[in-house]
N, CA, C and O atoms as CSV, one atom per row, in Angstrom:
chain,resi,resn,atom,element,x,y,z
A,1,UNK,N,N,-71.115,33.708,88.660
A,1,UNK,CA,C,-71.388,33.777,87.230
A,1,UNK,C,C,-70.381,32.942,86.447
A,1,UNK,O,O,-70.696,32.572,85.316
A,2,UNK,N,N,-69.298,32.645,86.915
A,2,UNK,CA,C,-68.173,31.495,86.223
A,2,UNK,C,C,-68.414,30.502,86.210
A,2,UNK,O,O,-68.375,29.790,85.207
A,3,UNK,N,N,-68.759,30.131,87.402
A,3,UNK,CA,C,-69.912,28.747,87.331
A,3,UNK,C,C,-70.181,28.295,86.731
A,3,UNK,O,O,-69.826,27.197,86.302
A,4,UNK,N,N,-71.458,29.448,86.259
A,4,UNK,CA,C,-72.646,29.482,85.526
A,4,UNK,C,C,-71.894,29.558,83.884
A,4,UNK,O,O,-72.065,28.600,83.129
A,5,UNK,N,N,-71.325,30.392,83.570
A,5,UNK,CA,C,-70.687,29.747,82.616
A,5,UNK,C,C,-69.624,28.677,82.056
A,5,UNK,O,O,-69.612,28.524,80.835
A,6,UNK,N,N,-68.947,28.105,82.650
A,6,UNK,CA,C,-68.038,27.325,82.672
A,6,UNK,C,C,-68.622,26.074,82.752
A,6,UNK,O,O,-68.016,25.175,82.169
A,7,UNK,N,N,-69.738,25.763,83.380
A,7,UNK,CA,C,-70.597,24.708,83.778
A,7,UNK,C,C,-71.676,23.961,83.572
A,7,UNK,O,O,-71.824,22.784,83.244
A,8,UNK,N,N,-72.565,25.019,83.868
A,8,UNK,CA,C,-74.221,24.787,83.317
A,8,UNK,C,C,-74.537,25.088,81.915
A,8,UNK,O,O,-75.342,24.375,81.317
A,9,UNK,N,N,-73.837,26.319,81.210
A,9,UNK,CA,C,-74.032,26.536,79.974
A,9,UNK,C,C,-73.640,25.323,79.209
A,9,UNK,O,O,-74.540,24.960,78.451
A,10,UNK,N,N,-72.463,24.512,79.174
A,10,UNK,CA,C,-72.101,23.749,78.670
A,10,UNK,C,C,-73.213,22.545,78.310
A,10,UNK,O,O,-73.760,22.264,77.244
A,11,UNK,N,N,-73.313,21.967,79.618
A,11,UNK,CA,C,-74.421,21.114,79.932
A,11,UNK,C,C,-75.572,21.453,79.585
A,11,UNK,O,O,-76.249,20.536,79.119
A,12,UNK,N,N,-76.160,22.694,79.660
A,12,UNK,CA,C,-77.536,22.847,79.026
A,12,UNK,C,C,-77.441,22.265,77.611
A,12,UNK,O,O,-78.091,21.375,77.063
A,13,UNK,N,N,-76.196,23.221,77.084
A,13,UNK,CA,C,-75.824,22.687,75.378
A,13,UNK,C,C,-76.317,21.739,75.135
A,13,UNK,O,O,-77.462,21.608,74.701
A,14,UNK,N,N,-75.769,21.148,75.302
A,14,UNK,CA,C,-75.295,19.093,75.216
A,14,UNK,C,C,-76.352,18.754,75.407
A,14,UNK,O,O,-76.686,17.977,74.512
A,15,UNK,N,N,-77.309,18.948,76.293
A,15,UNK,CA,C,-78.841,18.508,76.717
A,15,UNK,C,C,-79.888,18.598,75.828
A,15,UNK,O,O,-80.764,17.761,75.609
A,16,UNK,N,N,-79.648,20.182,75.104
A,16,UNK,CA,C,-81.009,20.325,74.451
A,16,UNK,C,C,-80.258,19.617,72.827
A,16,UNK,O,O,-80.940,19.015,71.997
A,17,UNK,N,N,-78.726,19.885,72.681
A,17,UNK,CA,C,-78.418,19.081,71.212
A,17,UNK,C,C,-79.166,17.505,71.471
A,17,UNK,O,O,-79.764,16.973,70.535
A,18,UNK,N,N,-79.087,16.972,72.538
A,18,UNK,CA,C,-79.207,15.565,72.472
A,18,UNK,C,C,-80.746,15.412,72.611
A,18,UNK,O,O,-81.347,14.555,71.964
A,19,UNK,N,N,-81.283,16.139,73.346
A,19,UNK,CA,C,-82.810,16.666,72.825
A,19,UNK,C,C,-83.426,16.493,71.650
A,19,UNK,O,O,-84.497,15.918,71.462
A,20,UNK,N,N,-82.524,17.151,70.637
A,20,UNK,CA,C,-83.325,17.534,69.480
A,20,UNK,C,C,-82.419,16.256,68.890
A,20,UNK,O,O,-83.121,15.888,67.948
A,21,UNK,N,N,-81.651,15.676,68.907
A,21,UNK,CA,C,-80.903,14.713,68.161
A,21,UNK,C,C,-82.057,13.610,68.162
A,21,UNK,O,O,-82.321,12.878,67.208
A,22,UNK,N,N,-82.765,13.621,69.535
A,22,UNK,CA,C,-83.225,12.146,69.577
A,22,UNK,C,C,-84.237,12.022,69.221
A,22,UNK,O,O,-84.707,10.979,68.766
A,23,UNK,N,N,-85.154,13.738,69.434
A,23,UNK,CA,C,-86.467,14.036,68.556
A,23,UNK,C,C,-86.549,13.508,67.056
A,23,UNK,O,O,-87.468,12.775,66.690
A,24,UNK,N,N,-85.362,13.998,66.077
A,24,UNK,CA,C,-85.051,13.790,64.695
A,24,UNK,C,C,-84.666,12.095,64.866
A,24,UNK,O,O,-85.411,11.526,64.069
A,25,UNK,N,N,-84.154,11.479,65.292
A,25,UNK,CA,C,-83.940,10.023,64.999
A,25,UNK,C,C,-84.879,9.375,65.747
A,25,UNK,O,O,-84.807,8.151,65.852
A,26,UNK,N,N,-85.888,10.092,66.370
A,26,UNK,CA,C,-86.905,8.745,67.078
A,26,UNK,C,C,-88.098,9.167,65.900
A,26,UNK,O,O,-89.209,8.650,66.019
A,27,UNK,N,N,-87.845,10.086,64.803
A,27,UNK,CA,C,-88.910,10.333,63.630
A,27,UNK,C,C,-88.664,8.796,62.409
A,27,UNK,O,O,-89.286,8.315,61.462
A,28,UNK,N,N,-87.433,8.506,63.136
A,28,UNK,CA,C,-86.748,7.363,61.587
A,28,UNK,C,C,-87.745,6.486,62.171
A,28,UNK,O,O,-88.706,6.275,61.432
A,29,UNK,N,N,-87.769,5.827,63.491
A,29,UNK,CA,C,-88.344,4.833,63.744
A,29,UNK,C,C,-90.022,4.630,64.118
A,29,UNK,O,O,-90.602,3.656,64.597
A,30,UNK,N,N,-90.460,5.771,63.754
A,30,UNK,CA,C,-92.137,6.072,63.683
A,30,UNK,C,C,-92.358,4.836,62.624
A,30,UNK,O,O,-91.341,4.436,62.058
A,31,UNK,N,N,-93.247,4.383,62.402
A,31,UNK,CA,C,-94.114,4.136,61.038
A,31,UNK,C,C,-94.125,4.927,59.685
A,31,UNK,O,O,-93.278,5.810,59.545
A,32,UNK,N,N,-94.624,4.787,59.123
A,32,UNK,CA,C,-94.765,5.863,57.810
A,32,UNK,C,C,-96.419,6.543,58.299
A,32,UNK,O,O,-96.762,7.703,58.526
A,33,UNK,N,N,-96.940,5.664,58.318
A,33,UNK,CA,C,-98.410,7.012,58.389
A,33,UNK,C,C,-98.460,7.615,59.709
A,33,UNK,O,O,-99.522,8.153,60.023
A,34,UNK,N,N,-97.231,7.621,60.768
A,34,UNK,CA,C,-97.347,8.758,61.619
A,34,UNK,C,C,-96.247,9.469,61.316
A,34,UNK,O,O,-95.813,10.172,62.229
A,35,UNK,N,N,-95.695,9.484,60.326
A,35,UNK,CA,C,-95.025,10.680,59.701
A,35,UNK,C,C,-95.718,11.754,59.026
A,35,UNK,O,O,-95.583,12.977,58.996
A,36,UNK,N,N,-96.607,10.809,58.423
A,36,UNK,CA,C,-97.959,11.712,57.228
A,36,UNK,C,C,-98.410,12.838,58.197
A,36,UNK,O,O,-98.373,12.803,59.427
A,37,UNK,N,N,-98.863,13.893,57.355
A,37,UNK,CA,C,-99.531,14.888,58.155
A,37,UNK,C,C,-101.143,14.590,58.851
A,37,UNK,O,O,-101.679,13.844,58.031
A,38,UNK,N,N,-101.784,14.758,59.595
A,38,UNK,CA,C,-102.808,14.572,60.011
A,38,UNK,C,C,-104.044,14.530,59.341
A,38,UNK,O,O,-104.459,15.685,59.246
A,39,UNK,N,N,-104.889,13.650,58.788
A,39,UNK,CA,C,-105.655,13.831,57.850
A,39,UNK,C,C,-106.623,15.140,58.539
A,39,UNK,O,O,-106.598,15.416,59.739
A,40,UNK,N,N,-107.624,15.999,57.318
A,40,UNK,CA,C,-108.135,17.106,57.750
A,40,UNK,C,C,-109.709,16.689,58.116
A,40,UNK,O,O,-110.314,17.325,58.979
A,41,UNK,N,N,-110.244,15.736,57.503
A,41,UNK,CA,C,-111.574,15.293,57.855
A,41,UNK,C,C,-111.701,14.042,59.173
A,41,UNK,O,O,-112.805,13.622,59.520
């Protein structure tokens, strides 16, 4: 279980921050009308 915390927890961290970091900055480099919401018709 020290391992597991000392180790993997860390790294999961870092993984899913850089996850979601790259989700939010790969939104800058979309286009503009695939930012727009989905038209309904």
């Amino acid at each position: 279980m020290g391992f597991l915390r000392t180790t993997l927890f860390p790294i999961l961290i870092v993984a899913l921050f850089g996850i979601a970091l790259f989700a939010v900055s790969a939104r800058i480099w979309l286009p503009g009308d695939m930012l727009a919401p989905a038209p309904i018709n």
